[in-house]
Residue frames as qw, qx, qy, qz and C-alpha x, y, z in Angstrom:
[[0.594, -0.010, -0.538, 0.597, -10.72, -5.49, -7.00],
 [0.590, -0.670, -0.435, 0.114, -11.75, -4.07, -3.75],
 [0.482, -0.852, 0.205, 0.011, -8.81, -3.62, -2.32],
 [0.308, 0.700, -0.635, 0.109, -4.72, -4.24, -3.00],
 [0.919, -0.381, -0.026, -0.098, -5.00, -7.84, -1.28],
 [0.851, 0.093, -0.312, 0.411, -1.11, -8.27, -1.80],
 [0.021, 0.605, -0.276, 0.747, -0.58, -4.69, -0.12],
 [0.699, -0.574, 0.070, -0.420, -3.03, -6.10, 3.05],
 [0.876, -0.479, 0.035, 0.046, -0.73, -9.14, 3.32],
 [0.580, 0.508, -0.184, 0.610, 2.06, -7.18, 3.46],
 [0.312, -0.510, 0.251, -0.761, 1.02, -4.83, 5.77],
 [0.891, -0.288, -0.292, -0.196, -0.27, -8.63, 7.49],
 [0.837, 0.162, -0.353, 0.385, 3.02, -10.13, 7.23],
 [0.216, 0.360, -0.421, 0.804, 5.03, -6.76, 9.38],
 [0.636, -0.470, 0.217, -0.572, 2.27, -6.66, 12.04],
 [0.952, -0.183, -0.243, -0.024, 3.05, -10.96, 12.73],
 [0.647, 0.264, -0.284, 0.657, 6.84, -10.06, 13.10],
 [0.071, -0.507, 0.382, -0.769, 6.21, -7.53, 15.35],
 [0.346, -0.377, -0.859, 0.004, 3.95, -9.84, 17.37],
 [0.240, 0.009, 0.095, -0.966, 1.24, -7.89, 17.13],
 [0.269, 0.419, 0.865, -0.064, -2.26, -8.94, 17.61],
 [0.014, 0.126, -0.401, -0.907, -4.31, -7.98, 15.09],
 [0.431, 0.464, 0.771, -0.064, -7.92, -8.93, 13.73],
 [0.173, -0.115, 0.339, 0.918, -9.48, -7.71, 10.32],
 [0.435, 0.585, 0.551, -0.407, -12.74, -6.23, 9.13],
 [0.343, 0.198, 0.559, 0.729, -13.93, -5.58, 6.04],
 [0.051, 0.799, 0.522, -0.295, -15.09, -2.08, 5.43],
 [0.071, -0.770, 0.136, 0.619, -15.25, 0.58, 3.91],
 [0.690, 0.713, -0.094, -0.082, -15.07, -1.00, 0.62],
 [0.278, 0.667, -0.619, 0.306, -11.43, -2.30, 2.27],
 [0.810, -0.219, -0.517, 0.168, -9.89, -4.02, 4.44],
 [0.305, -0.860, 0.111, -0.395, -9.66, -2.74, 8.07],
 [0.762, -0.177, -0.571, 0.249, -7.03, -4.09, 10.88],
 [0.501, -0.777, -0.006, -0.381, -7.85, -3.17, 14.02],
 [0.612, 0.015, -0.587, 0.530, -4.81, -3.81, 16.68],
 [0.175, -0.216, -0.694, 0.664, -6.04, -3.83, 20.59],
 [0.078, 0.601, 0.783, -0.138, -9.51, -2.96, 19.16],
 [0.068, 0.769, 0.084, -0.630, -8.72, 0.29, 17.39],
 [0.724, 0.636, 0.212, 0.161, -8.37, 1.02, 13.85],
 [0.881, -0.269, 0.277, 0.273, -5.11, 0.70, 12.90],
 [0.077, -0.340, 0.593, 0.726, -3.81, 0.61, 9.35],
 [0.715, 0.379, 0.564, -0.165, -6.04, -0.71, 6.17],
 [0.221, -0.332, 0.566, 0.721, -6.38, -0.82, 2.68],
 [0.489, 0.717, 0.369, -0.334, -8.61, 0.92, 0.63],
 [0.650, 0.725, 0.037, -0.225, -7.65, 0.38, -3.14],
 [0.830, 0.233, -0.203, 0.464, -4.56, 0.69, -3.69],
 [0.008, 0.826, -0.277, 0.491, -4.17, 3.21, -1.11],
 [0.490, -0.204, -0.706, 0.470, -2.31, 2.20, 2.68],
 [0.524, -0.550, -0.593, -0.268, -4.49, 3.64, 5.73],
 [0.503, -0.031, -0.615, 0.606, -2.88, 4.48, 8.69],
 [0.208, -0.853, -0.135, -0.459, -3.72, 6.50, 11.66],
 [0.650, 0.273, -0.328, 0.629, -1.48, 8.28, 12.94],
 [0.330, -0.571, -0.472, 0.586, -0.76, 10.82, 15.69],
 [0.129, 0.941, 0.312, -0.016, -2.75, 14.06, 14.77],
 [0.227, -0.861, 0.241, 0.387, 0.93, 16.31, 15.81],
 [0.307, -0.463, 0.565, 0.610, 2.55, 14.45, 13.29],
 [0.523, 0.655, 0.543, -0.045, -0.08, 14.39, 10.23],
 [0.175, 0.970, -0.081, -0.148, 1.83, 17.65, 8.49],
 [0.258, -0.598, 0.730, 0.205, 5.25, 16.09, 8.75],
 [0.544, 0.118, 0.826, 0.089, 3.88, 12.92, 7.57],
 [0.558, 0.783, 0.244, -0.130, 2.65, 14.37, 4.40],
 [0.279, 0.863, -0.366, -0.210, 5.49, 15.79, 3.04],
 [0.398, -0.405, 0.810, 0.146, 6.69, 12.35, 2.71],
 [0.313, 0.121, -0.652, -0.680, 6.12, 10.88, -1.47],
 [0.249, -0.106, -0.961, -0.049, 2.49, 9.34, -1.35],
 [0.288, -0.378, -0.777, 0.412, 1.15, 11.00, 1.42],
 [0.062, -0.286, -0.108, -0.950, -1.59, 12.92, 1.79],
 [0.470, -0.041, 0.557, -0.683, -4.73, 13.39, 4.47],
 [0.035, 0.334, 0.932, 0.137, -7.48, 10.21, 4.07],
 [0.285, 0.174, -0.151, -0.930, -10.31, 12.00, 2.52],
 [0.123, 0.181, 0.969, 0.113, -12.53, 9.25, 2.24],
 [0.179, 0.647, 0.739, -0.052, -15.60, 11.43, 2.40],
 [0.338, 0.576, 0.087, 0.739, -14.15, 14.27, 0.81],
 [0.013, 0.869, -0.073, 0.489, -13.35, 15.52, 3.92],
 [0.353, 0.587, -0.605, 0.407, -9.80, 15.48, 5.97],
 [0.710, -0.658, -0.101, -0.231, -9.81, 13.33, 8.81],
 [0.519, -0.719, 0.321, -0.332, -7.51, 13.88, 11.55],
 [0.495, -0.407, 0.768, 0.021, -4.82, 11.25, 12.51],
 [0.783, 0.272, 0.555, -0.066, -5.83, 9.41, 9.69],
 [0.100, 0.518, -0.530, -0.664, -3.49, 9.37, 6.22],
 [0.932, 0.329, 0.147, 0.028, -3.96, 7.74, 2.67],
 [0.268, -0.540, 0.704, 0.376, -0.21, 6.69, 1.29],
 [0.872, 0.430, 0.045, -0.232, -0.36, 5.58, -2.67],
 [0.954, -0.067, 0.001, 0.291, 2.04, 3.01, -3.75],
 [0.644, 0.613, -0.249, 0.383, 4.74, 5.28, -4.49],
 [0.277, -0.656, 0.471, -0.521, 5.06, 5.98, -0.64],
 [0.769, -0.340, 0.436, -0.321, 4.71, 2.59, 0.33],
 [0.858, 0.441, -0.164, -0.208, 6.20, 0.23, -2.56],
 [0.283, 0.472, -0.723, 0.416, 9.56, -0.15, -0.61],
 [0.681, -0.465, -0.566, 0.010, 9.51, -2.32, 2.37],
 [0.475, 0.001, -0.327, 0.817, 11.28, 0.12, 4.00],
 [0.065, -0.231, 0.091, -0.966, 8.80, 2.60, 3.48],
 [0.601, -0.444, -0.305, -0.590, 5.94, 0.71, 4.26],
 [0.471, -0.315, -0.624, 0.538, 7.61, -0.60, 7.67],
 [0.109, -0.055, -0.352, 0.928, 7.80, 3.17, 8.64],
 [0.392, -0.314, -0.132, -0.854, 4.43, 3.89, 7.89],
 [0.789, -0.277, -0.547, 0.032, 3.02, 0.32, 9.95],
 [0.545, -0.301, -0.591, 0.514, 5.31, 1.39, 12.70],
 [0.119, -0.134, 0.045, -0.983, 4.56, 5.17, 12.70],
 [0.487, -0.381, -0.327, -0.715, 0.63, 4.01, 13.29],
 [0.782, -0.379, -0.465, 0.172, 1.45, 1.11, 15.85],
 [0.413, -0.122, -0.468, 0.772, 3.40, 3.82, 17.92],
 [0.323, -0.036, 0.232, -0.917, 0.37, 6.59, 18.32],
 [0.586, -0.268, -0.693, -0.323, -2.09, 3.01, 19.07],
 [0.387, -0.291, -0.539, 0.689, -1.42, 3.02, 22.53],
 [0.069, -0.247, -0.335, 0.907, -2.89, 6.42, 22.60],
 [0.272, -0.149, -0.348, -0.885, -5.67, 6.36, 20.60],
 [0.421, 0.011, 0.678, -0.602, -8.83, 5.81, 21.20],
 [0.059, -0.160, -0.950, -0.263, -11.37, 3.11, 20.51],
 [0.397, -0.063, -0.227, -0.887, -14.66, 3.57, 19.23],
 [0.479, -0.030, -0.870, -0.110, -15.61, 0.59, 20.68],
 [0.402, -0.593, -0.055, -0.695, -18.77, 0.93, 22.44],
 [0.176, -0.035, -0.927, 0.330, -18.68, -1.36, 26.13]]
């Protein structure tokens, strides 16, 4: 297994309800979703993805689960990993989905024009 495929369409299912547009890539050995051409949320093992707003990245940790995304063994910025125990409620994994879809609008997109 890749990736947590019932976590992605979970994390699918609250981005349709919110009618969000959405589109996914696979990377990273996961599953990216990019909303308005930025990376978003994903899911890389069984971890959830998000990327969040850098000011709140400290706060957001100290919530169960959460801790900086280290993919290359080293902290990036705006970007958390959350392991199921932070995300195994639908409650909690709304707040993380909407915590990333409210600092999207302000990020920015690596997308070259």
């Amino acid at each position: 297994m890749a990736y947590n495929e019932y976590l992605a369409d979970r994390v699918k299912y609250l981005l349709s309800h919110k009618t969000r547009n959405f589109s996914e890539k696979k990377m990273m050995g996961g599953l990216a979703i990019m909303v308005e051409d930025k990376m978003c949320l994903g899911v890389i093992k069984n971890d959830l993805m998000a990327r969040i707003d850098p000011e709140n990245q400290d706060e957001a940790k100290k919530r169960q689960g959460c801790r900086d995304m280290d993919f290359t063994h080293r902290p990036m910025k705006g970007y958390i990993f959350v392991d199921p125990t932070g995300y195994d409620l639908d409650a909690d994994l709304e707040y993380w989905v909407d915590l990333a879809l409210e600092f999207n609008p302000k990020a920015k997109s690596s997308k070259k024009g």
